[in-house]
N, C-alpha and C positions, 0 to 999 in steps of 0.2 A: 313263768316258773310253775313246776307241777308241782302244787301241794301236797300230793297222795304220795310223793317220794320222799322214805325217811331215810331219819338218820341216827344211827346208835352212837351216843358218848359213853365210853367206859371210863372208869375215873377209881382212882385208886390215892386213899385220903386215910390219915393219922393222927393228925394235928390240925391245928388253925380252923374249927369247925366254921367259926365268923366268916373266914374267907370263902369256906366249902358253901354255904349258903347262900354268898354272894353269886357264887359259881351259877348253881344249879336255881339260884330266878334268871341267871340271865339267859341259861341253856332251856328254860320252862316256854318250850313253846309246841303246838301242838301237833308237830309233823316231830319231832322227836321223841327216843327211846332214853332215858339214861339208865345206867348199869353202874352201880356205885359199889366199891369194896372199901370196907372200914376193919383196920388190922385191929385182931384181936385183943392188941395190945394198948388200945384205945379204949378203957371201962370206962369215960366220961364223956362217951360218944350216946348224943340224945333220940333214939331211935323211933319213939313214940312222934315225939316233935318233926323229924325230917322225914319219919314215910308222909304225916298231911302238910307236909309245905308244897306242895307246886300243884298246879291246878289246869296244866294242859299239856305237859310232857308226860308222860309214862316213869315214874320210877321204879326203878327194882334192886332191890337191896342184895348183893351175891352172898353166899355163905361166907362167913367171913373167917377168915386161916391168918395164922400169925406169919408176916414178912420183916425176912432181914434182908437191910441192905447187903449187894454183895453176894448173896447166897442163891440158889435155884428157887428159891421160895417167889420170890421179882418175875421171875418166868412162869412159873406155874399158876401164879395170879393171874398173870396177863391171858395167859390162856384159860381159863377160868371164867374169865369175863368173855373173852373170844365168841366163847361157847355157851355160853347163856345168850350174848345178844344176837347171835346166828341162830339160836333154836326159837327168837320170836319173827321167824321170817327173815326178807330178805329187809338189806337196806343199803339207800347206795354208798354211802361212807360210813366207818367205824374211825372215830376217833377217838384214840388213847389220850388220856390228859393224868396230870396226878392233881389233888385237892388244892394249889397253889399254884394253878394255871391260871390264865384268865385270857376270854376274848378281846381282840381289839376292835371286829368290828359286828356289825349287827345280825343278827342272825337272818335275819333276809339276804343280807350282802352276804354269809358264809354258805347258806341251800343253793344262791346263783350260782357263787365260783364253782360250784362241786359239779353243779350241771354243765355248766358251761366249762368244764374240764372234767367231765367225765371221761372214766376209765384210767386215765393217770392214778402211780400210787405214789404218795407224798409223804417219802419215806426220805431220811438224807442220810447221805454216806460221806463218812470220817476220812480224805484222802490221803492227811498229814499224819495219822496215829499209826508210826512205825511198829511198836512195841505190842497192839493189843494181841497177838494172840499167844500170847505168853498165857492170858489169860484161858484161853484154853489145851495149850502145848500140854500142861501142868496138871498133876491130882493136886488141888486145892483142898484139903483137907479142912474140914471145920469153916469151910470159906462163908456161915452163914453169922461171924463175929468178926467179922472185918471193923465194923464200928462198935468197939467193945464199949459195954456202959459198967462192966465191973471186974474187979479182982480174975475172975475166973475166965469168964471173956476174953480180958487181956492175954491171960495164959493161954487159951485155945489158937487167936490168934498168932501169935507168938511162932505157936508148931507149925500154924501153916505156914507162915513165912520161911520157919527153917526146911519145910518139906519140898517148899519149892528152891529153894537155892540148893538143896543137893541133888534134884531133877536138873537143875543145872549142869551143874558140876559133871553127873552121869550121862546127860546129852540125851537127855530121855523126851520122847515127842510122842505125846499119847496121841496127840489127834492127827496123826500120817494116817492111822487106821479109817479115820474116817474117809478120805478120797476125795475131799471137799476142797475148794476153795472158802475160807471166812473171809467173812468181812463184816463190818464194826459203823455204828452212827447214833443218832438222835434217837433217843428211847422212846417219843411221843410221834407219833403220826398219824396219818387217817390213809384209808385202806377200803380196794372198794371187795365188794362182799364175795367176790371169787378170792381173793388174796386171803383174805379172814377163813373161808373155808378151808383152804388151801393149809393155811398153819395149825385148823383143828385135828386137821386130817393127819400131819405128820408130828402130833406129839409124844407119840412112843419113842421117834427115833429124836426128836428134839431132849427129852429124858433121856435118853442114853449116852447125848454126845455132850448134855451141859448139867449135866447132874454137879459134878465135882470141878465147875469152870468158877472164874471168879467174875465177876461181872455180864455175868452174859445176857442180861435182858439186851445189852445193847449190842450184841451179836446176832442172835439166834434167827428173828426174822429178817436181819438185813442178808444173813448168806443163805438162809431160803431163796430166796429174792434173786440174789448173783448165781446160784445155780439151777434157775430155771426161767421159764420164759418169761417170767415179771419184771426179771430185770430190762428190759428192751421197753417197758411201760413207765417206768419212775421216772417222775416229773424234772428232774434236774440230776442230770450224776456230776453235777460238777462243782456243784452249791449245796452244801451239808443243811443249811438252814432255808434256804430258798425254797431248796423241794420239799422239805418240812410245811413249809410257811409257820415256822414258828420263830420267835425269838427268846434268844438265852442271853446272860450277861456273864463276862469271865470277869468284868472291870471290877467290879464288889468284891467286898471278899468273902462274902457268905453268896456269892451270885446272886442280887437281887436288885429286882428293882426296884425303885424310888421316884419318890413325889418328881424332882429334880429329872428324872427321865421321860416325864409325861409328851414333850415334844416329839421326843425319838420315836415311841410306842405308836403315838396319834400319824405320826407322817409314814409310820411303815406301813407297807401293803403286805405286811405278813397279818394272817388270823388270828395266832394265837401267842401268849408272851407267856414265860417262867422265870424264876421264882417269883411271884408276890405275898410274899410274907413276912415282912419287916416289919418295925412298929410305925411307920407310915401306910401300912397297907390297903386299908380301910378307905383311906382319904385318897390314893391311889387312885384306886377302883371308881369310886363315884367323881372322878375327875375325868377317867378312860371313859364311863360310859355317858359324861355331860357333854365329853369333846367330839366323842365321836359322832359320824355323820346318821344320826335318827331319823334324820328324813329321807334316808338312802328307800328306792324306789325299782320294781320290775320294770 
């Protein structure tokens, strides 16, 4: 394994600082870059404390902008991070994580797979979601309250729902202008640093076509992707989580995983798992990184 080959974590965190901490000792290691965004909306995020926690990764703290779910704000972050961790050079994978990701296995075992499947990007595509691009057919108005937390919120929301049900009705399809195929997947991936370029490179015309879309972080660089030659490189078009190598849970109802999952996690040969932020989380985590194989070897 080439040690000189790095690798950028972008990570985009709100809540559960406990777990974000957990995160980035276990990502602290000295062939990586981490890029961390903390939403503005977070005033008891301890920043003195977490620029001197790690002591052989690179930390860097992005400017941090207030994100809603639901809104182009999810995109704009994402690209934001993009492009901070493409201007410290190259690196061979960029992985997207949010603050309640966690790895499953050691970070020796994740630098191998990446070399040993380099040039693949491990992005996964949604083949069953009939309906997403309603998500962008539509002006979403106010689409950055979709999760209202009050009174007024609720009422913005409200409009946009009614704004798109009479785009409905009018048979209105904003996005034919565009001339694109969409397509829709797994918001987290890793991506090798021609792709990452690739998505800095087109975000004027990424603003113009998901400004007013509702959910399109999990659009935007998947139909990059399908219309141009990166799609012919993804690791699985046929395994939304496979190509990812991440795991997600539908079975919870808050999606999360749990103490009680610990087998599942430990025996997959995916890298990475979400959500872990339960009130088990803690115990979780030092259970993933007791089980997991530590004396995994080049």
């Amino acid at each position: 394994m080439n040690d000189n080959v790095r690798h950028a974590y972008m990570i985009m965190a709100h809540h559960r600082f406990d777990i974000l901490e957990e995160l980035l000792k276990d990502l602290d290691d000295a062939r990586n870059d981490i890029f961390l965004h903390i939403d503005v909306k977070a005033k008891d995020f301890p920043t003195e404390y977490f620029s001197g926690l790690l002591h052989r990764a690179r930390l860097i703290l992005v400017e941090r902008m207030d994100i809603h779910w639901g809104g182009y704000s999810q995109i704009e972050c994402v690209t934001k991070l993009l492009k901070a961790a493409t201007s410290y050079g190259y690196h061979l994978y960029y992985h997207f994580m949010v603050g309640v990701e966690f790895p499953l296995k050691t970070q020796n075992y994740i630098h191998d797979f990446f070399q040993k499947n380099a040039g693949y990007e491990f992005v996964g595509f949604d083949n069953y979601d009939t309906k997403f691009e309603e998500r962008v057919r539509y002006y979403h108005i106010f689409n950055a309250y979709a999760r209202n937390n009050n009174f007024f919120q609720k009422i913005l929301n409200k409009i946009r729902i009614c704004g798109v049900a009479i785009h409905k009705v009018l048979k209105v399809d904003i996005s034919k202008k565009n001339n694109i195929i969409f397509k829709k997947g797994n918001a987290n991936w890793s991506i090798t640093h021609d792709l990452a370029c690739y998505i800095v490179e087109h975000e004027k015309e990424t603003e113009k076509i998901y400004r007013h879309s509702f959910c399109g972080d999990e659009l935007f660089i998947h139909t990059l992707i399908y219309n141009s030659g990166f799609w012919m490189k993804v690791y699985d078009r046929n395994d939304e989580y496979h190509s990812s190598m991440r795991m997600m849970t539908w079975e919870d109802p808050y999606n999360q995983y749990h103490v009680d999952d610990l087998n599942k996690l430990i025996d997959s040969e995916r890298l990475f798992a979400r959500k872990i932020d339960g009130e088990d989380a803690m115990e979780l985590i030092a259970l993933i990184k007791a089980n997991r194989d530590k004396e995994y070897t080049i």
